[in-house]
C-alpha positions as CSV (number, residue, x, y, z in Angstrom):
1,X,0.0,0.0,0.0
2,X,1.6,3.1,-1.4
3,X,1.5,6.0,2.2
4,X,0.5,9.4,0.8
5,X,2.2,11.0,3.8
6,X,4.3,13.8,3.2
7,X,6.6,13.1,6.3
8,X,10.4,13.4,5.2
9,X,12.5,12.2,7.7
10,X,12.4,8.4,7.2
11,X,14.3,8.5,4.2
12,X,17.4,11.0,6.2
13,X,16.9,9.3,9.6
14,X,17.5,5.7,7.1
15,X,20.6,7.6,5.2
16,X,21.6,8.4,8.6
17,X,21.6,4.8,10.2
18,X,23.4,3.5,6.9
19,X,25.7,6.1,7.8
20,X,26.3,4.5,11.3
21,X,26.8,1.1,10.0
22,X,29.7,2.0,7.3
23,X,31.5,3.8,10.4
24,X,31.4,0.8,12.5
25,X,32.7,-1.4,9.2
26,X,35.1,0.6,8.8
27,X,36.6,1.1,12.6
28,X,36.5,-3.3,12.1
29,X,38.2,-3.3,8.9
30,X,41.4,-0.4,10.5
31,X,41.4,-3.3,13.4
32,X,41.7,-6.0,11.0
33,X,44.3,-5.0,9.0
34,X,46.4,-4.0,12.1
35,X,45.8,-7.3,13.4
36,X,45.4,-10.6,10.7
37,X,45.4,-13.1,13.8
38,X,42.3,-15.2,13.1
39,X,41.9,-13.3,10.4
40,X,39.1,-15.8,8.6
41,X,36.9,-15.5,11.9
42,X,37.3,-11.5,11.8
43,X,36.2,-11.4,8.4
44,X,33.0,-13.4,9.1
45,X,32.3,-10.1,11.2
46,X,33.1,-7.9,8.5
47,X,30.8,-9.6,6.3
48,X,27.7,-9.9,8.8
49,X,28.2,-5.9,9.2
50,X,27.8,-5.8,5.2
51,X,24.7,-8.2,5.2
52,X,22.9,-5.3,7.6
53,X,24.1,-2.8,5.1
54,X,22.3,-5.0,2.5
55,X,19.3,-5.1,4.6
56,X,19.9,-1.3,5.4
57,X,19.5,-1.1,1.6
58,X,16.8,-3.0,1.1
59,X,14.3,-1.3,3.2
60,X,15.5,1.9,2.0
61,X,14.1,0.7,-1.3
62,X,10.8,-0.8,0.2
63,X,10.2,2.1,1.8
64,X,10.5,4.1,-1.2
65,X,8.1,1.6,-3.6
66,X,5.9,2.1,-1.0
67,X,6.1,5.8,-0.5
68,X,4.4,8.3,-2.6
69,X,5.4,11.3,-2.3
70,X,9.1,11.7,-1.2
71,X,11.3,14.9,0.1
72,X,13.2,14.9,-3.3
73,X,13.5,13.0,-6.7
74,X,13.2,9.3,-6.1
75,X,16.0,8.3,-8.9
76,X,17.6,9.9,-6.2
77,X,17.2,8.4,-3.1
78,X,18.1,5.1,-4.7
79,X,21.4,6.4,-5.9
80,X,22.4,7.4,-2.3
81,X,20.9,4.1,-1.1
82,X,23.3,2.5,-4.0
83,X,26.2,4.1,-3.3
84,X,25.9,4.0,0.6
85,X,26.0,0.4,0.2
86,X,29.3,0.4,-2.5
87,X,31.4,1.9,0.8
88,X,30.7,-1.0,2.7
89,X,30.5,-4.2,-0.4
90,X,34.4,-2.6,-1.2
91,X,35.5,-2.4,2.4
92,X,34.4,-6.4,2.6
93,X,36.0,-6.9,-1.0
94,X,39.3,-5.4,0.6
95,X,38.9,-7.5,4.0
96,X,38.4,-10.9,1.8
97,X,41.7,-10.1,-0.3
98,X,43.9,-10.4,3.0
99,X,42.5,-14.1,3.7
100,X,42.1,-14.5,-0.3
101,X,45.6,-14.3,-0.5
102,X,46.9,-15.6,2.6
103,X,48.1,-12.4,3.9
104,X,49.2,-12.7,8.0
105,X,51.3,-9.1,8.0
106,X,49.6,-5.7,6.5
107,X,52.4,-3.1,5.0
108,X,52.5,0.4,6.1
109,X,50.4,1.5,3.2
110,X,47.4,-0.7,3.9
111,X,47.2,0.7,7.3
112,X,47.5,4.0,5.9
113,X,44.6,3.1,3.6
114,X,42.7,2.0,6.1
115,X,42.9,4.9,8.2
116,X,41.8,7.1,5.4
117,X,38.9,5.0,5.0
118,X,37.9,5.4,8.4
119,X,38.3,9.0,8.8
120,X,36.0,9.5,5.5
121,X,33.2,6.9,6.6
122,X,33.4,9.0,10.5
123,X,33.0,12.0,7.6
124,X,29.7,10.1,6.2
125,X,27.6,10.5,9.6
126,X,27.5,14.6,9.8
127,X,27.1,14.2,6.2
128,X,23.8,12.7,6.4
129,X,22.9,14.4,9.8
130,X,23.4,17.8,7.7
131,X,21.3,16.6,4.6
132,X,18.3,17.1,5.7
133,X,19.0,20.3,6.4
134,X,21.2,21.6,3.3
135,X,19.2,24.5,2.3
136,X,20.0,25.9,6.0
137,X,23.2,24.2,6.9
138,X,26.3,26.0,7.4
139,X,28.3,22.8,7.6
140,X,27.3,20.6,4.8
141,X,29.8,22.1,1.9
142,X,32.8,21.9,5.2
143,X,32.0,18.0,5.4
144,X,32.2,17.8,1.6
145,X,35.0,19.8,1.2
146,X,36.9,17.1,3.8
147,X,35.9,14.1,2.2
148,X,37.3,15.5,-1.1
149,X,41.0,16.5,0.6
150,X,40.7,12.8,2.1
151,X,40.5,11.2,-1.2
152,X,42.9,13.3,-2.5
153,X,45.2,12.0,0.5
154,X,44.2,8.3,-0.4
155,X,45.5,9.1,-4.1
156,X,48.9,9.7,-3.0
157,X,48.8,7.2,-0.2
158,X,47.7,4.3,-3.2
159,X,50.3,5.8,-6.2
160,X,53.3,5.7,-3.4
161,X,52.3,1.9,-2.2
162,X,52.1,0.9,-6.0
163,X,55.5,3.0,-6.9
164,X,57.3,0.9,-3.9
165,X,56.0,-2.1,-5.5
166,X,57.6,-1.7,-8.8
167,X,60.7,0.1,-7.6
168,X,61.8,-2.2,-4.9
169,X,63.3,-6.0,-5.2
170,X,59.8,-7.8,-4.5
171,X,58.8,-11.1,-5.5
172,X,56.3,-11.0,-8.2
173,X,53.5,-12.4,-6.5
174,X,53.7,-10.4,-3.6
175,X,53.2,-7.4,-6.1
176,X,50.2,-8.8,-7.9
177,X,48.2,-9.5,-4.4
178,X,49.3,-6.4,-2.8
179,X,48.6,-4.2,-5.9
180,X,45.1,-5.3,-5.8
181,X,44.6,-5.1,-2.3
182,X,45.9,-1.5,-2.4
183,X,42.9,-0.8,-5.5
184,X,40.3,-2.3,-3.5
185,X,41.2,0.1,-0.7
186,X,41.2,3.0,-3.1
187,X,38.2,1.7,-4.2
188,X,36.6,2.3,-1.5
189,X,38.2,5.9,-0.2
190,X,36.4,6.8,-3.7
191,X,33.3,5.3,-3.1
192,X,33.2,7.9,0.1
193,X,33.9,10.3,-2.1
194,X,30.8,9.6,-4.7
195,X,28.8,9.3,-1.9
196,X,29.1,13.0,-0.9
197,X,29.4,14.3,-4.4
198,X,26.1,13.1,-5.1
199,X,24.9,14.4,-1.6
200,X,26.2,17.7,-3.0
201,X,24.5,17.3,-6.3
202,X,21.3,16.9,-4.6
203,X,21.8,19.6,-2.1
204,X,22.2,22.4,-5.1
205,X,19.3,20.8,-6.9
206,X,16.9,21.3,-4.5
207,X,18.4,24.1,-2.5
């Protein structure tokens, strides 16, 4: 049954809880990689965070077949929904390399990574808190404006990992495994980074 109730908040107090989960993911994946002991059982957490992203998703998506009229375009609301859940399916893709690959040591860069990522998903929660208020808030375009220098940060963090890779004496196979698990990393630094981009977009549009 379709709700003909023009209450808005569901959809930004939703964004907002989606929010919450990615943060937690993240402050488990910066523990993870600075500890691989048991690294198979650690990842099974991981994961279960990612399946209540899913489900985060999912009733994002109910909720708007089943809503009529919504606070803003409805193309989207499922695009933040989509991206919201791309932070969290690449921080589990870059968790699964480690035990994909049998890796029992992170390098320096991965941690690095990882504390980018985290720092940007913390970014994500005033992100969404401010949304639903862009036309008044002071802090929105601040919160973007981080993100973005974060991502930058996670650019040259990545090209000086994969630089070390080819410059230094380093068995082939190490390279191949640690080169992807560096772009799954990236990956998802710039999956925080389309998240507020299209926050922004939709801020202007219906400012």
């Amino acid at each position: 049954m379709f709700s003909l109730s023009p209450k808005n908040d569901k959809f930004y107090t939703m964004f907002i809880e989606n929010a919450e989960i990615i943060y937690q993911t993240s402050k488990m994946l910066t523990g993870y990689v600075n500890d691989l002991t048991d690294s198979e059982e650690k990842l099974k957490v991981i994961k279960d965070m990612e399946h209540k992203g899913d489900q985060q998703q999912h009733t994002i998506l109910n909720e708007l077949n089943s809503t009529f009229i919504t606070p803003f375009d409805r193309e989207d609301i499922y695009a933040i929904a989509k991206r919201l859940d791309n932070v969290i399916d690449y921080m589990e893709a870059s968790a699964s390399r480690f035990v994909m690959f049998n890796v029992d040591t992170a390098t320096k860069h991965a941690k690095v990574l990882c504390e980018l990522i985290e720092k940007c998903c913390k970014e994500i929660i005033p992100l969404m808190q401010e949304f639903e208020h862009a036309k008044k808030s002071t802090k929105l375009q601040d919160i973007i404006i981080n993100i973005n220098k974060l991502e930058e940060e996670g650019d040259l963090a990545f090209r000086k990992a994969v630089r070390e890779l080819f410059t230094e004496e380093i068995p082939v196979l190490e390279v191949i495994k640690w080169r992807e698990i560096y772009q799954y990393l990236e990956k998802t630094i710039d999956a925080c980074e389309s998240v507020a981009n299209i926050i922004e977009g939709v801020a202007m549009k219906n400012a």
